[in-house]
N, C-alpha and C positions, 0 to 999 in steps of 0.2 A: 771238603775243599769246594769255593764257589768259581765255577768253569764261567767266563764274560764269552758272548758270540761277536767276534771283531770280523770288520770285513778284510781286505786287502792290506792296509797299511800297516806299518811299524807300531807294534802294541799299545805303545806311548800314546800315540800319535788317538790311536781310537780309543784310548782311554780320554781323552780331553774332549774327542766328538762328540762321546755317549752323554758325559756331562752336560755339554753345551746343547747336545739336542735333547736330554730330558724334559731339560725346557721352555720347549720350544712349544707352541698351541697349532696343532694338525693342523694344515690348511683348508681340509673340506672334512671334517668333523660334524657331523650332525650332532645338533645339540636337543632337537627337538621330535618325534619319533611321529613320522606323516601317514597315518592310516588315510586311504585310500578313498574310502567310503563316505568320509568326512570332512576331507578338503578339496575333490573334485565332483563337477557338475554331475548329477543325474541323467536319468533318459528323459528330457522335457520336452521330447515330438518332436517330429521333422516335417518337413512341404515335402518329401520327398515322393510319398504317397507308398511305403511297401515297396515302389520298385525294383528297387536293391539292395543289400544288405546295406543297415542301417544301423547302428550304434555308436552308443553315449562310452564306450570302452573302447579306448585305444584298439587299431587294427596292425597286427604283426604279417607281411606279406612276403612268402616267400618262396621263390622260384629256383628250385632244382635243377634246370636245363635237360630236363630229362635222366639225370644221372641216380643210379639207386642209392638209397638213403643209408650209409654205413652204421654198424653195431647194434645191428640187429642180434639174436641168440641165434648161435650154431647149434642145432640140437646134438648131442652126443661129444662135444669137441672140448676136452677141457685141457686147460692150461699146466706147468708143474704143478700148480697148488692143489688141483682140484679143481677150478674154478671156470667156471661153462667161458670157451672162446667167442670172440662176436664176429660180424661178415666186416671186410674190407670195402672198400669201393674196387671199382673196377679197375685202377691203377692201384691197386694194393694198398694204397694209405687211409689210413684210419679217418677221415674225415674231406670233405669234399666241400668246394668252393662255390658259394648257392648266391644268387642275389637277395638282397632283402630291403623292404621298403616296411615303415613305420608312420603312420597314416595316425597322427593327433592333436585334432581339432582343439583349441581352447576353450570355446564358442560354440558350438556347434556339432551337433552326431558328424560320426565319421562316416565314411562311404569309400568305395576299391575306387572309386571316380575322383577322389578329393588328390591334390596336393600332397605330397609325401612330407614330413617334417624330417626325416632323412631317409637316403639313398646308400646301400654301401654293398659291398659284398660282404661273405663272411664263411667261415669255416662251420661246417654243421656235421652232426650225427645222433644218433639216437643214445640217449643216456640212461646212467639207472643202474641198479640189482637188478633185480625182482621185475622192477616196472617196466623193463625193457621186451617182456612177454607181455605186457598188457597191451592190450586192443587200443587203447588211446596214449601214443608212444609216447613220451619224453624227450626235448629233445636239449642238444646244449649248442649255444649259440655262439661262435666266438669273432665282435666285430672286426674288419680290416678295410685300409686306408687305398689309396689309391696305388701306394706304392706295396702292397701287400703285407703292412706294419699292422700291428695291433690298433685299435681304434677305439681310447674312451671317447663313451658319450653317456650323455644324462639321459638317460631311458625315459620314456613318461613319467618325467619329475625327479627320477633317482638319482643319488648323487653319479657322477662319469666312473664308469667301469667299461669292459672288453668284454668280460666275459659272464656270458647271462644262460639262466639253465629256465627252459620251458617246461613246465610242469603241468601235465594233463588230466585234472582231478579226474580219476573216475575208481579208482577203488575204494576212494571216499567220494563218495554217492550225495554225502553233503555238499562236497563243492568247495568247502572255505575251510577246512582244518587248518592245512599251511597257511591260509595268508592268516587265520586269525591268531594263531600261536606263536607265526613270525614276529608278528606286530604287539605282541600281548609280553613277547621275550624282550623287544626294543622297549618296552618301556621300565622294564627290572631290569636290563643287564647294559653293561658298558657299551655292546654290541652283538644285532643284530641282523643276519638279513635283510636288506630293503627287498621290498615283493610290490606284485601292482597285478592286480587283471588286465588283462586283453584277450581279443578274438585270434584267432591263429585263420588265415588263408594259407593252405600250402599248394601251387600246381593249383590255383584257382578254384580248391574246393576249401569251404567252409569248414574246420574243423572244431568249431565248439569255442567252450571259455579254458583258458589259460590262466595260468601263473608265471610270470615274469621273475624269474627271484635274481637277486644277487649273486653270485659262487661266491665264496670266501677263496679268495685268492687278495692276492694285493700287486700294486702297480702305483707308476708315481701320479697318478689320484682319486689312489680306492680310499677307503671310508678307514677303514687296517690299516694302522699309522705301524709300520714292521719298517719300515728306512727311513732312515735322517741325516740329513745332512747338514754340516759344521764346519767351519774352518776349510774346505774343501778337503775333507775325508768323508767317509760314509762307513757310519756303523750299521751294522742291521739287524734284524731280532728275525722271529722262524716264524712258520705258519707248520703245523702238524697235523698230519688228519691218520687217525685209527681206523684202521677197517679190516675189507677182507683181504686178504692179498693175493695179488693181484700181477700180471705182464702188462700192464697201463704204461704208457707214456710217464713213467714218476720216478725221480730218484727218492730211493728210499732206506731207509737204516734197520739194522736189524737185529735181535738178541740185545733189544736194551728195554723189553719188554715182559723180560723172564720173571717175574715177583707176579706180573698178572697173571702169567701160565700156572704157577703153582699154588696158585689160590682157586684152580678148576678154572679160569675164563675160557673161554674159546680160543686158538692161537690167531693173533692178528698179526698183521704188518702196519711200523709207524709209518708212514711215508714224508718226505718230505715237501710241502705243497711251497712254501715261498723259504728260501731263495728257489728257484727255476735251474735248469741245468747248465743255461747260461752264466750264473755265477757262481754256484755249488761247488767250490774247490773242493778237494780233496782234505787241505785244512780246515774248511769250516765244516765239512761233514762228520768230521771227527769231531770238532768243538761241540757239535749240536749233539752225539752220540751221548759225550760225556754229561752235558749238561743233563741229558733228560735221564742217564743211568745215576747220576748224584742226586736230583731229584725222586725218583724212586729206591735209592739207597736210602735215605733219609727218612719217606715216609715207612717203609716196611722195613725199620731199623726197632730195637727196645727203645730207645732213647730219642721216637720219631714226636714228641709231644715236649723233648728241652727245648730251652730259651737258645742253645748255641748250637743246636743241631738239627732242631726240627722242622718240620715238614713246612711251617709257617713262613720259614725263610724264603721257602721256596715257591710259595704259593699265594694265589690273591686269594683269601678265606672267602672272598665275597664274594667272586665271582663263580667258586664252588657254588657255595650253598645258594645262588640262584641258580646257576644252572640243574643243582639236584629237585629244586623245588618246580622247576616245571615242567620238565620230564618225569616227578613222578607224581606230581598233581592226574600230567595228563595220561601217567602209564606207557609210557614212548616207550616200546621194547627194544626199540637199538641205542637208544641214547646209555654213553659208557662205555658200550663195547664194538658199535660197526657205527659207521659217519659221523663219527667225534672228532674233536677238533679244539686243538691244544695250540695258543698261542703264546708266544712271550718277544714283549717290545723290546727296545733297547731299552736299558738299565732299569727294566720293568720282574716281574714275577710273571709265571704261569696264571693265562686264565682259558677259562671255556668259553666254547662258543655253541649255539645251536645247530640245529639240521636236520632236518627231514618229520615231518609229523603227519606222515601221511598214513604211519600204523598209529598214531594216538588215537586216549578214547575210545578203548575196545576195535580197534579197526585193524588190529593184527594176526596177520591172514594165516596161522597155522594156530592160533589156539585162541578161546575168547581169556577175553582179560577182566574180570569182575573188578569192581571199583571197589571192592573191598582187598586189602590188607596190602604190604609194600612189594618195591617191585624194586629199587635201585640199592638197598643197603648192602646187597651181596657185587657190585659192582667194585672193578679191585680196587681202584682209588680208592674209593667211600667207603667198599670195605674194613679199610684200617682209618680211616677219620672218622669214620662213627664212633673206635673205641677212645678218642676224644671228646670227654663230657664239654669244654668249650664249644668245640665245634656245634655239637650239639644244641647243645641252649642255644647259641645263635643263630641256629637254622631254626628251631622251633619258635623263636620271636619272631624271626623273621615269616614266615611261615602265615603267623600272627599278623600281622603287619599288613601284609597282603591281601589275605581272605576280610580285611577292611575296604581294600583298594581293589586292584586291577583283577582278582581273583576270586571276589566275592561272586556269590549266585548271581545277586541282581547286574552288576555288570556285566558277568559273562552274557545272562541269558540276553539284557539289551543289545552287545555285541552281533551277536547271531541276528537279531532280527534286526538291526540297521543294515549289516552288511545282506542279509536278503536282500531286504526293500531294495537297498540301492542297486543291487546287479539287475533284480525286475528282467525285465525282458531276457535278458542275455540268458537266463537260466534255460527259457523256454528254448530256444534258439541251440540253446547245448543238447537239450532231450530228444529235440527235435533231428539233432544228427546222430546222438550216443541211443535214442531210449529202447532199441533192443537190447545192448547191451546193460545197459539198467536194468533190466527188467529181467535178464534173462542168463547175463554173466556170473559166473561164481568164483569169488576173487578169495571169497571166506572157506575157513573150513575148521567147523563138517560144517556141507551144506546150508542144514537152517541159520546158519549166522548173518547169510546175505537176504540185503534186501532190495525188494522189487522196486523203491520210486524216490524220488529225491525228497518226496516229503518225510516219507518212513525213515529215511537215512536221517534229517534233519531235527527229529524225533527222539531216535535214536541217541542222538549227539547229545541233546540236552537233559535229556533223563539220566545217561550216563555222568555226563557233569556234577546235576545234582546229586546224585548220588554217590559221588568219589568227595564233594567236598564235604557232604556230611561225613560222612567215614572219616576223615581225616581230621576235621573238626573234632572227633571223637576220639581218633587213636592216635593224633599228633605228638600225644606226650608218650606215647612207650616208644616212641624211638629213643628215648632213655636207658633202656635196659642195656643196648648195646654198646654204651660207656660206661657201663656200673663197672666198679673196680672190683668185683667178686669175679668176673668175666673177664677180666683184661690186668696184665701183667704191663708196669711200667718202670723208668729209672727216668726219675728227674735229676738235671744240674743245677 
């Protein structure tokens, strides 16, 4: 049975919407994937003379009022699940009201002395798993209006979003994993994170180079076409995010993830990220429940590869097999099972979305990950679509296809060394706040995994590359074996 996700109206009524908004063309859709490096100004000098911080990278400023910075790690404090509790603010709420000012020049390095290109407040705290122990915190940004409303804007170029998550490379010691894999994903998948560098000022201290990224959330004009509107109804489709579970501010559903427990995955929680609480009835949570439990009925059925029951119904085929292809190009050890993220538009299929690549590329901090042999085929999805020889063949063309383009040696390694050149200074400027910590933090383990300097890290990176695409180049076709019909039982209609 195929479950429709309606909003409020009479059944009828969004069945004509869904229609009508299929096709409709997003109104801020990007159609064209804007790397950073590429289409804004370099560091080309300033008259400024050194005197004060100085940069060709947008300046993120922002002021605390003195207030402590929430969701930090409580050491020893965990949640029903397991899961480490973080600090409050001093009035107990998860997040605290900061000013912030975004200082970028078109024209010309920016400077704490220039013109702000906006002014707003915003809601802030420190974000993350893992990265919320690290010395160079994370933080998530969420703009607001004067009337204390959500606030899209176009970030240094991005399309208008609210909510923006700062990312403080330093467990990758390279610097650029996320923004390069963000922007390497925008150009194979339907959708990706928009990212951008900037310098972060917090409390007037200089905190290094940033990542700006996107959240995958949606609003009416995020890039996540998930609402439409028609005839004056509105249908809407979901945004899902897999992870650890969690006491988060998230409504979320639960025991319609049991076909992945019993294939060994780690137990997650789906959470529901869009609709928000404010329109989350109680009947659409149910709908969503059902949809995404007939969606894994189907795939981990005998009969998940028929014409009238199978998995394909349910699924964009494409937007799998890219999302499998560069999470295991780059060895992403959480892609699949923690910060995944499952969408479905109105009168659309399931697709994926990216997130997080800051353990890609051997940079996965409780074990090394050799570029030799696969890492996602045991993941429970693709678990049972592997034993689809279609599926197969067209991820292995596909595969093909790429290692011509956006995935080949010679682009990757070009990649790397534009997006150097182009940061230049900013790097130094980062070392110059982080390079004890470079030098001296141990994020890896065992031990010898970490390295001492951003150039070793950079090194690092490109060796590993190369030597993950030959491998694969080489073993791309026995991901065959795991559709051979001596291996796998089916029933066709």
């Amino acid at each position: 049975m195929k479950y429709k996700i309606l909003g409020l109206a009479a059944l009828a009524v969004m069945l004509l919407a869904a229609a009508a908004a299929a096709s409709l063309e997003p109104e801020t859709q990007e159609k064209t994937r804007v790397h950073q490096h590429l289409t804004f100004r370099g560091d080309e000098g300033c008259g400024c003379g050194g005197r004060e911080l100085c940069s060709h990278l947008p300046l993120i400023v922002i002021d605390t009022g003195g207030q402590r910075i929430p969701g930090a790690v409580r050491e020893g404090a965990l949640d029903r699940f397991g899961q480490t509790l973080h600090t409050a603010a001093e009035d107990g709420q998860p997040v605290i009201t900061v000013q912030v000012a975004v200082i970028d020049n078109v024209d010309a390095n920016n400077h704490l002395t220039d013109p702000p290109a906006l002014e707003a407040a915003g809601d802030f705290r420190i974000r993350g798993n893992s990265s919320r122990r690290f010395p160079k915190q994370p933080y998530l940004l969420n703009l607001k209006d004067g009337e204390g409303e959500s606030l899209d804007y176009p970030m240094m170029g991005m399309a208008a979003h609210r909510e923006w998550a700062l990312h403080g490379p330093i467990l990758d010691k390279s610097l650029i994993r996320n923004y390069m894999w963000y922007n390497i994903a925008g150009e194979i998948m339907e959708y990706a994170p928009n990212a951008r560098f900037c310098e972060l000022v917090l409390n007037g201290r200089h905190q290094g180079l940033y990542l700006m990224v996107e959240t995958i959330t949606n609003g009416d004009n995020c890039r996540l076409p998930l609402r439409m509107e028609a005839k004056n109804a509105e249908a809407t489709g979901y945004l899902l995010r897999v992870d650890r579970p969690t006491e988060e501010d998230l409504e979320s559903i639960r025991d319609v993830y049991t076909f992945a427990e019993r294939v060994g995955q780690i137990p997650q929680d789906i959470a529901i990220r869009y609709p928000g609480k404010g329109k989350l009835t109680e009947e659409l949570k149910k709908s969503i429940e059902l949809d995404v439990s007939a969606f894994e009925k189907a795939l981990f059925s005998f009969d998940y590869i028929s014409g009238q029951y199978g998995y394909q119904n349910s699924v964009d085929v494409d937007s799998f097999v890219d999302y499998f292809l560069i999470n295991e190009f780059t060895k992403n050890s959480d892609a699949g099972i923690y910060s995944t993220y499952l969408y479905k538009e109105v009168g659309g299929k399931f697709k994926l979305c990216v997130w997080d690549f800051n353990n890609a590329c051997d940079n996965f901090q409780e074990q090394e990950l050799r570029p030799e042999s696969f890492l996602m085929v045991e993941r429970a999805w693709f678990f049972m679509m592997f034993k689809d020889e279609d599926f197969v063949e067209r991820l292995i063309a596909r595969y093909r296809e790429l290692r011509r383009g956006v995935l080949s040696e010679a682009y990757l390694m070009n990649y790397i060394d534009e997006t150097l050149a182009w940061l230049g200074p900013a790097i130094d400027r980062n070392s110059d706040r982080w390079g004890d910590e470079i030098a001296n933090w141990e994020g890896l383990s065992p031990p010898e995994r970490n390295l001492r300097s951003h150039r070793e890290a950079v090194e690092q990176l490109r060796e590993w590359i190369c030597a993950r695409g030959d491998w694969l180049d080489e073993n791309i076709h026995a991901l065959r074996q795991y559709a051979h019909p001596s291996r796998n039982k089916t029933y066709r209609h």
